[in-house]
Steps between C-alpha positions, in 0.01 A plus 500: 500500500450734185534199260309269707202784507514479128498187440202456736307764305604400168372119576232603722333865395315396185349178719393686725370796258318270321363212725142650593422561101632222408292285750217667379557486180611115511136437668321687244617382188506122680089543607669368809253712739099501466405764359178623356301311200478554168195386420182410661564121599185422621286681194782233345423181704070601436608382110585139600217404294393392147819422259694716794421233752538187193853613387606543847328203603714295281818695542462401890433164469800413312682668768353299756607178298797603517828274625691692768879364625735608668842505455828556725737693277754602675713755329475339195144647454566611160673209327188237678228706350580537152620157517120355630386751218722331254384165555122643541522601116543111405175352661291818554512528894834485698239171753437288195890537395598387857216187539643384131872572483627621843437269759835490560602837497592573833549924417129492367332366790256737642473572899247219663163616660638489822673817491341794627485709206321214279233439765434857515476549114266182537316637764485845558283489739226301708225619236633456170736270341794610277248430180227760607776712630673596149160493355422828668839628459473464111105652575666823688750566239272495185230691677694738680848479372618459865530229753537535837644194747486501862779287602407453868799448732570218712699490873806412362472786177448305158116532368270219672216579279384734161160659424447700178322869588268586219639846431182640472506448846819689578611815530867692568641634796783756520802412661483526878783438807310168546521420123754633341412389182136564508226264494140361335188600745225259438191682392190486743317567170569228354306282689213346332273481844510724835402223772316503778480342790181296567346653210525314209934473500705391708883593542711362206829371483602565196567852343287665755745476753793675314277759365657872622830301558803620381757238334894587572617508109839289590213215557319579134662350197370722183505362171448737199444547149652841458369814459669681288464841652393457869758285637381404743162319390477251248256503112275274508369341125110680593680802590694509172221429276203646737314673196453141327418318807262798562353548137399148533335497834331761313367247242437231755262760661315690216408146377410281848246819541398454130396163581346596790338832430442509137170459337506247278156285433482223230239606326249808444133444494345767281111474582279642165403895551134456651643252781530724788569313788552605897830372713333223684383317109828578371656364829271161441604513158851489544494236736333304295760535211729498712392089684412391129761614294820576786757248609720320304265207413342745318793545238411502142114516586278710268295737615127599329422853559137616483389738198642782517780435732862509392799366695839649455830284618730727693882424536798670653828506318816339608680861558236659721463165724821300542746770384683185352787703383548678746487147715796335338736874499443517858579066525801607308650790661471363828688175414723684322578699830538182721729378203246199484371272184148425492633130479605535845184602640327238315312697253690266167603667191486323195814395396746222456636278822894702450280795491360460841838373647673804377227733662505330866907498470501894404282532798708359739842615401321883465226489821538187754865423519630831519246579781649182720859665430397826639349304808793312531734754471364688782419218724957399470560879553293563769388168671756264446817694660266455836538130471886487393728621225539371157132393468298551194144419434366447148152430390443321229171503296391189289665481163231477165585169324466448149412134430611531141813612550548263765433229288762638252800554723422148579512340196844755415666347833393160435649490143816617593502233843593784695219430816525278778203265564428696824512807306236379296290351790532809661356724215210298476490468849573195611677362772929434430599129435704400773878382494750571171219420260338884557813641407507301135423733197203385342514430160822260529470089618612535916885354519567519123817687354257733331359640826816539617646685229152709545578559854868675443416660151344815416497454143176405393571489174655161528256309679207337324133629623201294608386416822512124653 
């Protein structure tokens, strides 16, 4: 009994010693728990304007244009995805690679939209489609650096339907008895009208009826750029670079009320010394100037002043109206901070065409694709086990051509006869030639020995270019 004691204790003591820290602990450092924020996320979502709401704008609408599949991996998770990644790299996009070259490939075929995850990531929900759904996750995760998804349970248990809570609108709960893990009250405050019955609003079903309602956290998927002190909040882009976003609100401001408020006449009428008119002649008098000389068919007209009378031009200076410096620092911080090139929000820098390809691929190898991986990461970790095991969901945004290059691979391939003629239909995207003729290289004369010592050689070297 001695030895059996001590073996229990030895194996069993430090668990036990150690198992309310270390669930504690384990929570904390994983943000598993709501807990209290870091920053003021609505004060955050008020800045969804100017380049704020442009950058973002165009962040979220690749997003939305995304391609999402999914895929039944089994155990072999890890093998299939860097595989698809693999043969991504060659085309761009991991779809265009499959419509082109893998037809055929039975272990790359994606799950059909008749399962029930891929109609739910299609449509989320009776309101929105799948599009407009990631375009306000991407929204929620630049503006607040947090996104909240209620995945609403069905009768059976998986998900039947996903809304995204603007996390302005929610707020933590501590961990009760009936949630153990906490949960996300949505704030009455938040509501942008209080209605009333038969007087002017009527009930509303939409957020109204959830406001004051506590969400069970189990049912809220949370998606985060971490923070990296509190935990358990994410850092939003506005958050990190607040002063900038702030010093150019600033600018925005001081100069809209320039233009508004400032005194700035064309011209100054100076009437000769004895002239000593009252308000309602120099009242006439400017009207009069005003209807004869005012309006812009009046450009470039010269004006005769009386003896004695001298008129002075008045301008304002480029710094004290448009702050046009402080403009384009502002343009460029902000863009900077959504990791966004003007190209991509439409305002063109001159440049050459490589120029502007290398820009808008930067941009979505540093902003838009690793924002679908973090989506899809947390919808296989936390939405797909629901549905089965072994499924992973990727989201693929479109891949930035360059037409050039294109063109040049082309001509490399074609040289060396080492394309197919569907291969080449399908790059410039026409439909495949049907029977063995697709499958010739092009470049060689179909049924000749050259094209079929093309076919089984992978020297180049020795086959004559030109295409036929």
């Amino acid at each position: 009994m001695k030895m059996l004691t001590w073996i229990s204790r030895w194996f069993g003591g430090p668990k036990k010693s150690l198992r309310l820290p270390g669930v504690g602990l384990r929570a904390a450092l994983g943000g598993g728990t709501p807990g209290g924020w870091a920053s003021d996320h609505r004060e955050e979502t008020a800045h969804n304007t100017g380049f704020n709401y442009v950058a973002i704008h165009a962040i979220a609408a690749q997003v939305a244009g995304a391609t999402v599949t999914v895929f039944a991996d089994g155990d072999d998770r890890q093998r299939r995805v860097a595989r698809r990644k693999s043969l991504a790299s060659r085309t761009g996009t991991f779809c265009r690679w499959k419509s082109t070259y893998g037809s055929e490939d039975r272990e790359t075929d994606p799950l059909p939209i008749s399962h029930p995850l891929v109609r739910l990531l299609k449509r989320p929900n009776p309101y929105e489609s799948g599009a407009g759904f990631r375009y306000r996750q991407a929204q929620q995760i630049r503006l607040s650096g947090t996104c909240l998804v209620w995945n609403v349970p069905s009768i059976s248990g998986p998900p039947c339907e996903r809304y995204v809570i603007p996390t302005a609108m929610a707020s933590p709960v501590a961990p009760t008895k009936e949630l153990p893990r906490g949960g996300w009250r949505i704030s009455p405050i938040a509501s942008r009208y209080t209605p009333v019955v038969d007087d002017g609003y009527i009930d509303c079903p939409s957020w109204y009826r959830i406001l004051g309602q506590i969400l069970d956290s189990r049912q809220v998927q949370v998606i985060r750029l971490p923070h990296a002190w509190y935990l358990d909040d994410g850092q939003s882009p506005l958050a990190a670079g607040a002063k900038w976003v702030d010093a150019g609100e600033a600018v925005d401001v001081a100069r809209f009320h320039q233009l508004r408020n400032g005194i700035d006449p064309s011209v100054v009428w100076n009437l000769p010394p004895y002239v000593s008119p009252d308000q309602d002649e120099i009242d006439r008098v400017q009207a009069k100037i005003s209807a004869k000389y005012g309006g812009p068919e009046n450009v470039g007209r010269v004006m005769v002043a009386q003896n004695g009378t001298s008129v002075t031009p008045l301008s304002a200076s480029p710094k004290e109206m448009c702050y046009t410096e402080g403009f384009h620092d502002f343009k460029a911080a902000i863009l900077a901070l959504h990791q966004t090139p003007p190209v991509a929000v439409g305002l063109q820098e001159p440049g050459a065409y490589a120029a502007y390809n290398a820009s808008m691929k930067a941009w979505r190898h540093a902003a838009v694709q690793p924002l679908c991986d973090l989506l899809a990461e947390s919808d296989t970790e936390n939405l797909a086990p629901q549905f089965g095991s072994g499924l992973t969901v990727e989201i693929e945004s479109d891949t930035v051509d360059d037409v050039e290059l294109v063109e040049e691979q082309l001509r490399n391939d074609l040289a060396a006869k080492v394309r197919t003629r569907n291969e080449w239909r399908a790059v410039r995207g026409m439909p495949p030639l049907p029977g063995p003729r697709g499958d010739e290289l092009v470049g060689t004369e179909p049924g000749s020995l050259q094209s079929a010592v093309s076919a089984s050689s992978d020297d180049s070297d020795s086959v004559t270019t030109g295409i036929r």
